[in-house]
DRENSEVO-47935 format. One line per 8 residues: number of its first residue (from 1); their letters; for each residue x, y, z of N, C-alpha, C. Coordinates in steps of 0.02 Angstrom, whole numbers. Each point is the difference from the previous one (the first is absolute). Layout:
<pts>
NUM> A> X Y Z X Y Z X Y Z ~ ...
</pts>
This chain:
<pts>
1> XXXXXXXX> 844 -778 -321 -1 26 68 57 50 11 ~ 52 -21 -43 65 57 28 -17 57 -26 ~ -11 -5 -75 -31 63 -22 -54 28 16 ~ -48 2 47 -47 6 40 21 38 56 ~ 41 -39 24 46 50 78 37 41 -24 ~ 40 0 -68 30 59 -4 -53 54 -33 ~ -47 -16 -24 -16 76 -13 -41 26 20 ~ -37 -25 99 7 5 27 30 56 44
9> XXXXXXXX> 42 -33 7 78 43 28 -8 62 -51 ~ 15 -5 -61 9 54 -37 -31 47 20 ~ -75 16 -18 -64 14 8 1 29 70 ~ 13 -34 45 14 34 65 47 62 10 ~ 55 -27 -16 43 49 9 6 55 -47 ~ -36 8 -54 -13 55 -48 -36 33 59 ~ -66 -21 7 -34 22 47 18 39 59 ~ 46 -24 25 25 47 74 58 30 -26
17> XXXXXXXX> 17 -14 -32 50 80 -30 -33 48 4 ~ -48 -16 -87 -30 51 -16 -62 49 60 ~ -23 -52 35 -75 43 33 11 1 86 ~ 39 -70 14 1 1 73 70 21 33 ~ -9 52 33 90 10 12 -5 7 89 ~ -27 -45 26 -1 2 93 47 -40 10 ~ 18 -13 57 31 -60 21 -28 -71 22 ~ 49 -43 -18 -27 -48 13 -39 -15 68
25> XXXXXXXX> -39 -42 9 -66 -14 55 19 -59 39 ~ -50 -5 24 -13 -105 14 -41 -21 -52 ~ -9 -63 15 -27 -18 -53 -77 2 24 ~ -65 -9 -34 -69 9 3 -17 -81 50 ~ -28 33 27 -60 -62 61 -13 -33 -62 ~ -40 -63 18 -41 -43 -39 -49 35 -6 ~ -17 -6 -69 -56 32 -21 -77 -18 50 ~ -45 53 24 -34 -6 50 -84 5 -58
33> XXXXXXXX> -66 -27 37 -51 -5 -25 -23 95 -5 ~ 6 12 64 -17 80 -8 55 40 18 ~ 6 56 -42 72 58 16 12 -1 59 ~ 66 5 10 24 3 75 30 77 5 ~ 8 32 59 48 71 -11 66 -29 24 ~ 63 33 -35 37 -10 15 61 61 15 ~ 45 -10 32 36 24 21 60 17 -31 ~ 6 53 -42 31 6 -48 52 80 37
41> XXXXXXXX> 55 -1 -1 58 68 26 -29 73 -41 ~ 13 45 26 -6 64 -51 31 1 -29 ~ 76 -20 -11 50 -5 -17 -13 -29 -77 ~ -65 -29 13 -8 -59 -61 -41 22 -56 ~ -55 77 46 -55 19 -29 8 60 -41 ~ -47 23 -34 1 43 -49 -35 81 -2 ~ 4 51 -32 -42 44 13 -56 -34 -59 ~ -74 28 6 -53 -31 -41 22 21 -55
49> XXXXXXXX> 28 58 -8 37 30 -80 2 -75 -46 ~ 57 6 20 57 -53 10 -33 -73 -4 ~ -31 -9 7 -64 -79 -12 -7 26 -37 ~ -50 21 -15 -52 18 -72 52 -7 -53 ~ 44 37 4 47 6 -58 20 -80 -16 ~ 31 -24 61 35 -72 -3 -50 -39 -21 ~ -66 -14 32 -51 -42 -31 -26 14 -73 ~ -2 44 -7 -7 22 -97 41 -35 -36
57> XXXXXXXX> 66 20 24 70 -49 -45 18 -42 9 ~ -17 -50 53 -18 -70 27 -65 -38 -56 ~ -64 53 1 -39 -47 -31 18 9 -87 ~ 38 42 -27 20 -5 -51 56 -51 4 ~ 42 -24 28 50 -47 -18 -29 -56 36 ~ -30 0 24 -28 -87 4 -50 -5 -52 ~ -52 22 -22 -47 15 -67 43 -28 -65 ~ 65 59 -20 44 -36 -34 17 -65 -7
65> XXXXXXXX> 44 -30 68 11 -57 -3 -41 -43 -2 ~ -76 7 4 -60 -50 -5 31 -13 -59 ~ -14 53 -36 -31 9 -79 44 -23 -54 ~ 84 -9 44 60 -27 -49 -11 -85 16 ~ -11 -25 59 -20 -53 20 -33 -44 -33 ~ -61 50 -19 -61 -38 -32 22 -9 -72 ~ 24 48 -35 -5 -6 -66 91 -41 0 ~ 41 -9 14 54 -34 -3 20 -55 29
73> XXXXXXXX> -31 -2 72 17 -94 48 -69 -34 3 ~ -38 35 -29 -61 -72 49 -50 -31 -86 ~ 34 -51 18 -16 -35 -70 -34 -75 6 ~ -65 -6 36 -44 -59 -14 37 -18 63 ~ 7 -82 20 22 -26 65 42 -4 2 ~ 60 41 -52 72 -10 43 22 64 42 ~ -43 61 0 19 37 60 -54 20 66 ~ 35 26 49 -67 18 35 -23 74 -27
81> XXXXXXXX> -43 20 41 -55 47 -20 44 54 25 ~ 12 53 -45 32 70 20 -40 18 63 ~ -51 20 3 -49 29 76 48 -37 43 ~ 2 -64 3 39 -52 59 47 23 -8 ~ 37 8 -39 72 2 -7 23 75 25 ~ -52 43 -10 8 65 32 -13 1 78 ~ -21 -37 14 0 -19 83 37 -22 44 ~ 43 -30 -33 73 -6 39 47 50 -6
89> XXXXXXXX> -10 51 -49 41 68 -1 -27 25 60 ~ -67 9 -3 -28 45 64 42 -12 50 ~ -11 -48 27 29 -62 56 70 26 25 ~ 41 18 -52 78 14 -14 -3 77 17 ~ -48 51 -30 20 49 4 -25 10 83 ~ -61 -25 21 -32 16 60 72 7 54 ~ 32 -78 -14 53 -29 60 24 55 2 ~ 33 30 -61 60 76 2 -31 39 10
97> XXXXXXXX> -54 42 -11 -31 72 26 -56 -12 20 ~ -27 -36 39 -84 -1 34 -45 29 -60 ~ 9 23 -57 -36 8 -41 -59 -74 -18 ~ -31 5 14 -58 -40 -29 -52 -5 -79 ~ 7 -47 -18 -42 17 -65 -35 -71 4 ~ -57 12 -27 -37 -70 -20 -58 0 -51 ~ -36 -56 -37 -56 25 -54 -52 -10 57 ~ -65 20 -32 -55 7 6 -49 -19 -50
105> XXXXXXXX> -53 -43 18 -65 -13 -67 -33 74 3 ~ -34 26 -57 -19 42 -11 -70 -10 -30 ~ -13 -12 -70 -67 -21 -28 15 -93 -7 ~ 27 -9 4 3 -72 -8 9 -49 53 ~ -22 -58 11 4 -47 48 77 -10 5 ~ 29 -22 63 64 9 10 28 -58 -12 ~ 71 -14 -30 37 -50 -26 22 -37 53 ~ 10 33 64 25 -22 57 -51 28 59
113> XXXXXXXX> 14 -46 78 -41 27 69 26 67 10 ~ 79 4 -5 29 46 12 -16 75 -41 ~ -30 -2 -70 6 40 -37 -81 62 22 ~ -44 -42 42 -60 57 36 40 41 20 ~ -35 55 -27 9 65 80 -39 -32 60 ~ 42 24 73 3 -17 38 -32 62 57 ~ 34 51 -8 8 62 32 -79 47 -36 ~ -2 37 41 -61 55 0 22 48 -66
121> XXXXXXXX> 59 14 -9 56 21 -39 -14 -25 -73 ~ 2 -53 -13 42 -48 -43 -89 -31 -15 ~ -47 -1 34 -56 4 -37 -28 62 -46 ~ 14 43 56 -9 100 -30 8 6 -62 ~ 94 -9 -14 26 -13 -47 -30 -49 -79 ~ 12 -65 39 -43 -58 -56 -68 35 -45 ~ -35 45 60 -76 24 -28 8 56 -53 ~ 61 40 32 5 84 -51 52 -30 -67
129> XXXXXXXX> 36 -59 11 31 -33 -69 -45 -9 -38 ~ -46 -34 3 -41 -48 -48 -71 62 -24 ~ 12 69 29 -25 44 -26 22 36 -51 ~ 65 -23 1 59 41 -57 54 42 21 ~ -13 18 90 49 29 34 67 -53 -25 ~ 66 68 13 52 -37 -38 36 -19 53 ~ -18 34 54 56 16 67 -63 13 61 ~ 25 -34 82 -21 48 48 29 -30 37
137> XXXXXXXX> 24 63 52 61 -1 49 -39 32 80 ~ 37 -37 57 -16 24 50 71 5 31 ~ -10 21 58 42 3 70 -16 -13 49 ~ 14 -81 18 -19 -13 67 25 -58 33 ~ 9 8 64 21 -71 36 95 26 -15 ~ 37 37 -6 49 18 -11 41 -16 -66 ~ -62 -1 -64 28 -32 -45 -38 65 -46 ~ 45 0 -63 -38 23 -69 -8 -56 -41
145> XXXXXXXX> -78 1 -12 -49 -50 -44 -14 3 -50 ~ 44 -11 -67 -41 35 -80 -36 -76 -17 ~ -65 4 -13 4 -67 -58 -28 33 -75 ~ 29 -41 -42 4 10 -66 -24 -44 -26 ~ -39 17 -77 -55 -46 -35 87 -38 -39 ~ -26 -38 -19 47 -58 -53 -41 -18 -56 ~ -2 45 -65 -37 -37 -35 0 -83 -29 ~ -65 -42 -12 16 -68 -18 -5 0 -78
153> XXXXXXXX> 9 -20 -42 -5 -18 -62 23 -66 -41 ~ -25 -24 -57 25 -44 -32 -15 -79 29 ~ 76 -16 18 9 -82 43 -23 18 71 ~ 0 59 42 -10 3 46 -89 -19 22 ~ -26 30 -52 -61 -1 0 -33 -71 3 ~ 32 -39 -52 -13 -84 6 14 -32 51 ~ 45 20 31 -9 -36 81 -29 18 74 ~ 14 86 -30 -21 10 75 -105 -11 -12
161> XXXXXXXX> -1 23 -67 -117 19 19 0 -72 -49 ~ 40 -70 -3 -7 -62 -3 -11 5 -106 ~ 38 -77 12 15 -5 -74 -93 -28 -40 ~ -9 15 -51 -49 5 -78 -49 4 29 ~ 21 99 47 -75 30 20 -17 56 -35 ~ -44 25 -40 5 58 -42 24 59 32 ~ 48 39 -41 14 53 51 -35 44 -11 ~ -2 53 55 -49 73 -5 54 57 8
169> XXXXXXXX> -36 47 -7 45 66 -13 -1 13 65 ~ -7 18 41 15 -1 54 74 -4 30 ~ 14 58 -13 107 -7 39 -21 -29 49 ~ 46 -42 4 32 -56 59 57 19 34 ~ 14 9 61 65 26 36 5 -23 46 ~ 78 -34 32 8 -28 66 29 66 21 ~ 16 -4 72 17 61 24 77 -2 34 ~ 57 32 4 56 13 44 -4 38 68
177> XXXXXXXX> 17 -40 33 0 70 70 82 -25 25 ~ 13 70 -2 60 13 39 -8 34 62 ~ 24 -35 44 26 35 66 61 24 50 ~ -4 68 -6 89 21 16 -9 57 62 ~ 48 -25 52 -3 -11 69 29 107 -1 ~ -43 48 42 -6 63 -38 29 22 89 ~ 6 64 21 10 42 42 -84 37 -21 ~ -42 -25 68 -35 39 -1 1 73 44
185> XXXXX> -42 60 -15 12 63 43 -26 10 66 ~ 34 -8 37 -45 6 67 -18 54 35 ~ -65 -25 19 -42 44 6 17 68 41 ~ -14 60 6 36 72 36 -35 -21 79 ~ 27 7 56 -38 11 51 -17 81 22
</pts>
């Protein structure tokens, strides 16, 4: 467990060095059944530039840290599941920059309730992933939206499309969506 919280911690704070540099926030409402809008400072927000860029190098260093996770801490039942374990980073980075990130099922039945797309968005997304799209991004609700395919392979495959089922060729991908709180342009009167 200690080594669990610290790397953790670690993992986090690589994280907001490297990608998140706002100031600290409040911390996030209880997680709600459907998106809520929230009330986030300009102070806090971004030009869309400025997302896109950050969510690109966001979903590359959490992707990373899946991928060191998987192949180095999660070993049969003595660790938890990197995906999980990447969810309390989210959690950490959200508190410090309203940045949001979370997975998404894509071609595969979801490991968790939480892991459906939920949003009009985040279905869009789920549908143009599992086509082979690598990326699709919106702007809306005062946020920039990338979600990103995650390819599955290997061990992943045995648990998430269920263990001694023949596999098919068929890429398998869960999906990332990041959400980072933007300065939108308003409109000219």
């Amino acid at each position: 467990m200690l080594f669990r919280g610290w790397m953790i911690r670690a993992c986090a704070f690589v994280l907001i060095c490297v990608a998140v540099q706002v100031g600290r926030g409040d911390p996030p409402a209880a997680e709600k059944s459907e998106p809520e809008a929230k009330v986030i400072p300009d102070a806090q927000r971004m030009p869309v530039a400025e997302a896109r860029q950050r969510a690109r190098l966001m979903h590359d260093i959490y992707a990373a840290t899946l991928d060191v996770m998987h192949h180095r801490y999660f070993h049969g039942g003595r660790a938890i599941v990197p995906a999980r374990a990447m969810e309390d980073i989210f959690e950490e980075i959200q508190r410090d920059s309203h940045t949001e990130a979370r997975w998404i099922s894509v071609n595969l039945k979801p490991m968790s309730i939480h892991h459906k797309p939920k949003t009009k968005f985040e279905k869009h997304a789920a549908d143009e992933i599992a086509k082979g799209e690598p990326a699709v991004d919106i702007v809306e609700d005062g946020y920039y939206r990338r979600a990103t395919a995650i390819p599955m392979s290997g061990g992943c495959i045995g648990c998430h499309d269920g263990f001694f089922k023949k596999p098919t060729k068929e890429a398998k991908f869960t999906g990332l969506v990041i959400s980072i709180p933007v300065l939108e342009a308003k409109p000219e009167k």
